[in-house]
C-alpha positions in Angstrom: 0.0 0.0 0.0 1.3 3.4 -0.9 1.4 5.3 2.1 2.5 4.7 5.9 -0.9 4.3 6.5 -1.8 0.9 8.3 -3.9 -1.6 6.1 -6.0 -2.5 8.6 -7.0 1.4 9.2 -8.3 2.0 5.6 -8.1 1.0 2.2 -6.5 3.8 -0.1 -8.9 4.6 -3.2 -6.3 6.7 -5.0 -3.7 5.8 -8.3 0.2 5.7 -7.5 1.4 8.7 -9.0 4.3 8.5 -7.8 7.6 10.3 -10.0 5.1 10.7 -12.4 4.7 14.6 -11.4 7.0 17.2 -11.1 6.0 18.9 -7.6 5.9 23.0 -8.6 7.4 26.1 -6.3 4.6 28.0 -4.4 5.0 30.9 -6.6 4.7 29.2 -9.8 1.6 27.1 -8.6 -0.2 30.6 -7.4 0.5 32.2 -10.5 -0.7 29.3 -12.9 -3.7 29.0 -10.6 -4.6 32.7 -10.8 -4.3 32.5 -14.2 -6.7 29.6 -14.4 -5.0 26.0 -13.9 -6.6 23.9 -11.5 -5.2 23.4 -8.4 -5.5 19.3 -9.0 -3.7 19.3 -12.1 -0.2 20.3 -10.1 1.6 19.2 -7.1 2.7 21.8 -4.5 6.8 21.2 -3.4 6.1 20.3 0.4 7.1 22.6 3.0 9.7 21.8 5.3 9.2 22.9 8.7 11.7 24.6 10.9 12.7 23.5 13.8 10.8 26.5 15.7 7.6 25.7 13.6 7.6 21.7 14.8 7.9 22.9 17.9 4.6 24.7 18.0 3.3 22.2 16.0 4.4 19.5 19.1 3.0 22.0 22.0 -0.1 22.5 19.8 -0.9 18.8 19.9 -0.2 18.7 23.5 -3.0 21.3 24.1 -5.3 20.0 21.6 -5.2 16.1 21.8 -7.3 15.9 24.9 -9.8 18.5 22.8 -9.9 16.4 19.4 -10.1 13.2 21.3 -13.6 14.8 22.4 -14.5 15.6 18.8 -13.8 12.5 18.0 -16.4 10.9 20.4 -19.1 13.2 20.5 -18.8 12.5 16.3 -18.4 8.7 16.6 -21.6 8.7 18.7 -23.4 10.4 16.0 -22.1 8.5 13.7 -23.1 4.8 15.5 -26.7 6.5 16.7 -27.4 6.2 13.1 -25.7 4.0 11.1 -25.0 1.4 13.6 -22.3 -1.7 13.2 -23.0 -1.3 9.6 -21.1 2.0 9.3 -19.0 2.6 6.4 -16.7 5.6 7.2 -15.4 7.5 3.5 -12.9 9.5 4.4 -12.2 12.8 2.1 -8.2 12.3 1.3 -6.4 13.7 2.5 -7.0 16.1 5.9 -10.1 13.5 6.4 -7.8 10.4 6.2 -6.4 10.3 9.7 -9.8 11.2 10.9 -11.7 8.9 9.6 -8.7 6.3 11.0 -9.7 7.9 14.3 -12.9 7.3 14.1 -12.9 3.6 13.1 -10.5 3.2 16.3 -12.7 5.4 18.2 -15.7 2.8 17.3 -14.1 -0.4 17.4 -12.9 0.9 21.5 -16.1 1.7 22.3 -18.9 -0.2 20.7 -16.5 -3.3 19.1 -17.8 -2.3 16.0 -15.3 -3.0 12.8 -16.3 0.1 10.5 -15.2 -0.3 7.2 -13.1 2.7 6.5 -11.8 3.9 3.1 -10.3 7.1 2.2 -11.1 9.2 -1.9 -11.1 12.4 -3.4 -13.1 15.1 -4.0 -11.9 18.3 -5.7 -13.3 21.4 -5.4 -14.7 22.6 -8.8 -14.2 19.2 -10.3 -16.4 16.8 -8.0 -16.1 13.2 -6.3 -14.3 10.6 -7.4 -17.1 8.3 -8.9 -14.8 5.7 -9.7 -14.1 5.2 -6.0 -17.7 5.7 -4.5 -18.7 3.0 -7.5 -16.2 0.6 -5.8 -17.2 1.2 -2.2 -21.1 0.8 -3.4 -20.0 -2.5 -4.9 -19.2 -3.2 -1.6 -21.8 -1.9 1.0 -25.4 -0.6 1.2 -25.5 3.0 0.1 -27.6 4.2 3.3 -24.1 2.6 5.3 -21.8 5.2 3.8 -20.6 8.3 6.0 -18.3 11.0 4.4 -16.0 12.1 6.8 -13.4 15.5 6.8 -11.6 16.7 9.4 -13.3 20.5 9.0 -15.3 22.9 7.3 -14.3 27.1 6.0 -16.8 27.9 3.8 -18.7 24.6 2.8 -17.3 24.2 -0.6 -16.8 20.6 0.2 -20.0 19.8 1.2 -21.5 22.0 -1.5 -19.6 19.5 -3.8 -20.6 16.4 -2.0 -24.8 17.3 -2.2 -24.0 18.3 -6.1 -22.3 14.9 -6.9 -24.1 12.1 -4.5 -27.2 13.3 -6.9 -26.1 10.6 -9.3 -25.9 8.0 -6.5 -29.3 7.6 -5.1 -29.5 6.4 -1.3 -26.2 7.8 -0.3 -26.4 10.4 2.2 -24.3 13.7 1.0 -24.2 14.8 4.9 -20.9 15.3 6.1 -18.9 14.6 9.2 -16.5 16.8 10.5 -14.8 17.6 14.0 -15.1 21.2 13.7 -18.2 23.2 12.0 -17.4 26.9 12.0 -19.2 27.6 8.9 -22.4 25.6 10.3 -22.8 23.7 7.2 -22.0 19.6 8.1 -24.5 17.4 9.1 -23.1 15.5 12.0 -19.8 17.5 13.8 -18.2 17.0 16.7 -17.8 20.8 17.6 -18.9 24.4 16.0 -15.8 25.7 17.8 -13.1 26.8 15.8 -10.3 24.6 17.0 -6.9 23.8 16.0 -6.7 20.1 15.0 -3.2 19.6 14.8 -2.8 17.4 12.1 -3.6 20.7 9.9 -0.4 22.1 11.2 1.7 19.9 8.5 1.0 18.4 4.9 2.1 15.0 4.0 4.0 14.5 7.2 0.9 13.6 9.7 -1.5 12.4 6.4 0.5 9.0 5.9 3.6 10.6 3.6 0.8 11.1 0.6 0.5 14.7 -1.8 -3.3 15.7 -2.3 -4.9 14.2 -4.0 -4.6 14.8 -8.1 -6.3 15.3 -11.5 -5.2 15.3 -14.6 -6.2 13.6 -17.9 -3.0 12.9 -19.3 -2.0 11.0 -16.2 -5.3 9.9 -14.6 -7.5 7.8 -17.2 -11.3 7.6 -17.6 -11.1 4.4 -15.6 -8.4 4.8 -13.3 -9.3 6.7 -9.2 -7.9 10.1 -8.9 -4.2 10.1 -8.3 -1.7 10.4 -5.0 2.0 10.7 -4.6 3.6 8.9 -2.1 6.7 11.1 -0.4 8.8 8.2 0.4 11.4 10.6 1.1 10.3 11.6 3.7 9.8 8.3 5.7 12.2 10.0 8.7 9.7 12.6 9.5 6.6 11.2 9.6 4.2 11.9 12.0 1.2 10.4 11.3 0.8 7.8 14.2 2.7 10.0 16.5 -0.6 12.4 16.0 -2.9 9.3 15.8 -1.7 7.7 18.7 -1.8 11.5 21.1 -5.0 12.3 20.0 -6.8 8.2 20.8 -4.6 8.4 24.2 -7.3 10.9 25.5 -10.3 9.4 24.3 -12.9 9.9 27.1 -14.4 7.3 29.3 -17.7 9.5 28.9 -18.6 11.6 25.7 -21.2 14.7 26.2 -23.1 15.2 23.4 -25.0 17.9 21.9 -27.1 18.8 18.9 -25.2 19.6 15.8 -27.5 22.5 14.8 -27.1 23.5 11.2 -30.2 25.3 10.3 -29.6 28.2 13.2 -26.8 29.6 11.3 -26.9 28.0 8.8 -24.3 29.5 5.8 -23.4 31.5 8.6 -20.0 31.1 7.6 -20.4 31.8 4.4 -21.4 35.1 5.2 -19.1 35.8 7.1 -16.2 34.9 4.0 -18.4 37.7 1.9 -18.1 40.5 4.8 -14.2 40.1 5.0 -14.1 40.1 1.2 -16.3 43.1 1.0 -13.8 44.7 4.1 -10.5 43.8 2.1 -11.8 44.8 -1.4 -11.4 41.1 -2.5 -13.7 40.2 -5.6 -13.0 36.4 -5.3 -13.9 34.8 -2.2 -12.0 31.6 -2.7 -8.9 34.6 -1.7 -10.3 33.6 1.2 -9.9 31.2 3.8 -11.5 30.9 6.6 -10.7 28.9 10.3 -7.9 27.7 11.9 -7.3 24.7 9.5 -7.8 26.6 6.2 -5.3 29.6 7.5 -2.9 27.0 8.5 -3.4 25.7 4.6 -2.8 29.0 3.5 0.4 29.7 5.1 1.6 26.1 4.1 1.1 26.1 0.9 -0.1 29.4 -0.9 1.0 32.8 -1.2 -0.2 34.9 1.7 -1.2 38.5 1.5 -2.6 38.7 5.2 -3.6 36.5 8.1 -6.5 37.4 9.8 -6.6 36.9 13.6 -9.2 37.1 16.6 -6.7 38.5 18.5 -2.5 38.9 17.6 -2.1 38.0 22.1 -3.7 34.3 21.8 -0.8 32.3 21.7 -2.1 29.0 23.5 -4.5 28.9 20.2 -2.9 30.6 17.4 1.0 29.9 18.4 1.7 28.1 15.4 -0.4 30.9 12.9 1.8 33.8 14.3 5.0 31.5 13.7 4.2 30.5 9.8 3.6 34.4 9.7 6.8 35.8 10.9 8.7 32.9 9.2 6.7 34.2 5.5 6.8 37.8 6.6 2.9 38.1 6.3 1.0 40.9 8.3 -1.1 39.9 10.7 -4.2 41.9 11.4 -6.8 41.8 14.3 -10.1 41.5 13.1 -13.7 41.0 14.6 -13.7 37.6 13.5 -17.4 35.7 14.2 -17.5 31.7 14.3 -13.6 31.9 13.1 -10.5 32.3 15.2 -8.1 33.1 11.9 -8.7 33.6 8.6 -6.0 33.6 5.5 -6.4 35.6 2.7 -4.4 35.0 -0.2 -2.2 37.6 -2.3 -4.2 38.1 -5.5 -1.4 38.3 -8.3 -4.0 40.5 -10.4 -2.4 43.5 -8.1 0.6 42.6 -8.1 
């Protein structure tokens, strides 16, 4: 199996891509996406973090296992209250991949309960991999299927899911996250804005693998969408090590509450329009909203500005005020709603 993912924690639904793509420079990627490439038809060169960012990375995960442990449970419970021991976790590749994992440990702890789990891509603009929900429905009973991310900004994902599971009647399109800032999953295991640490780094905590890639010339009409596998990298991964902190702290007791999308519902969404409207930005997918999504920005994009709650909250926002000094991006305090931090990209149309 490609990855240093377990095979007994979920079956990979993605193509080897392996030396098959040159990875591109941030700048270059930004500038060819800008100018209208997809963002799945490239790579991104992974960032390497210094030795100053790991650390906040490590004391991050020390504040916030005990936190997503929680998530974890409140989600799993939601998850068994409805689809039982038939549950059939999908897992959105890759930020969804150790989550789902999670989850299937989370249930098999608690209820004994062997979830299938399987991880596939969906790409914003360009839809779910029907190959790979063909093959899981080949499988399993289409009410037994649970989509599973690790997050939501603005809903683009789930907007995506409800727009492709139309072609596959009796699958639910409702999501499952940890965190719901934007108010727009079905089941989470939070609305608050929390740092899941496994956002703090790419391939390093999502079992060595790129995201996940489309591309004709490369992935045929037949073939799953595509992954590279950064063997390279073996040394420094982290995957279990962020597994393994975050399942220590599973509770004994989980408290529950309703996962209220209709209240503020597209809340989030809003919001995204308001800071656009504040920073004179015409294209809202400039903007990124929540912890995870900021972090995502920093990582892998070119920043124009990081948005913040509050520039003094270090125990939450340590690492975002790290990435920023490091890439020399201003940081702004702003009256930020059902977000902590928000990145906004550098549009290269002013440049």
């Amino acid at each position: 199996m490609f990855s240093t993912y377990r095979a007994e924690d979920v079956e990979i639904l993605l193509k080897d891509i392996t030396g098959q793509v040159e990875p591109q420079p941030t700048a270059e990627r930004e500038r060819l996406i800008q100018s209208g490439r997809h963002y799945s038809e490239m790579l991104p060169l992974e960032y390497e973090p210094s030795e100053k960012y790991l650390k906040a990375y490590f004391d991050a995960l020390q504040r916030y296992a005990a936190i997503t442990a929680e998530a974890v449970a409140a989600l799993g419970e939601k998850i068994y209250e409805e689809k039982g021991v038939q549950a059939v976790l999908v897992s959105l590749a890759r930020a969804g991949t150790p989550i789902g994992i999670l989850l299937k440990h989370y249930l098999k702890k608690r209820y004994q309960c062997d979830a299938a789990h399987y991880t596939i891509s969906i790409i914003r603009g360009k839809g779910i991999d029907k190959k790979a929900v063909e093959h899981i429905l080949g499988r399993h009973a289409p009410a037994s299927l649970q989509f599973v991310d690790g997050w939501t900004g603005k809903g683009a994902i789930q907007r995506e899911l409800d727009k492709a599971l139309e072609d596959f009647p009796g699958v639910s399109p409702g999501l499952a996250v940890l965190s719901d800032p934007a108010y727009v999953a079905e089941k989470c295991g939070t609305h608050e804005d929390f740092l899941i640490a496994s956002s703090c780094l790419n391939s390093t905590v999502s079992g060595l693998l790129s995201r996940t890639f489309l591309r004709t010339d490369i992935i045929g009409p037949d073939d799953f969408h595509g992954a590279a596998f950064y063997k390279e990298l073996m040394a420094q991964d982290l995957t279990y090590d962020f597994i393994g902190a975050v399942e220590e702290q599973f509770p004994a007791e989980v408290s529950l509450f309703a996962c209220d999308t209709k209240r503020e519902k597209n809340s989030g969404l809003c919001e995204v329009h308001r800071i656009a409207e504040t920073f004179g930005i015409t294209d809202i997918n400039l903007v990124k909203p929540g912890i995870g999504e900021a972090t995502r920005v920093l990582l892998r994009r070119l920043p124009w500005k990081l948005l913040v709650h509050s520039k003094t909250d270090e125990k939450r926002l340590g690492h975002l005020y790290q990435l920023a000094q490091e890439k020399g991006v201003e940081v702004v305090e702003y009256p930020l709603e059902n977000y902590l931090a928000c990145g906004i990209i550098r549009s290269l149309a002013d440049n």
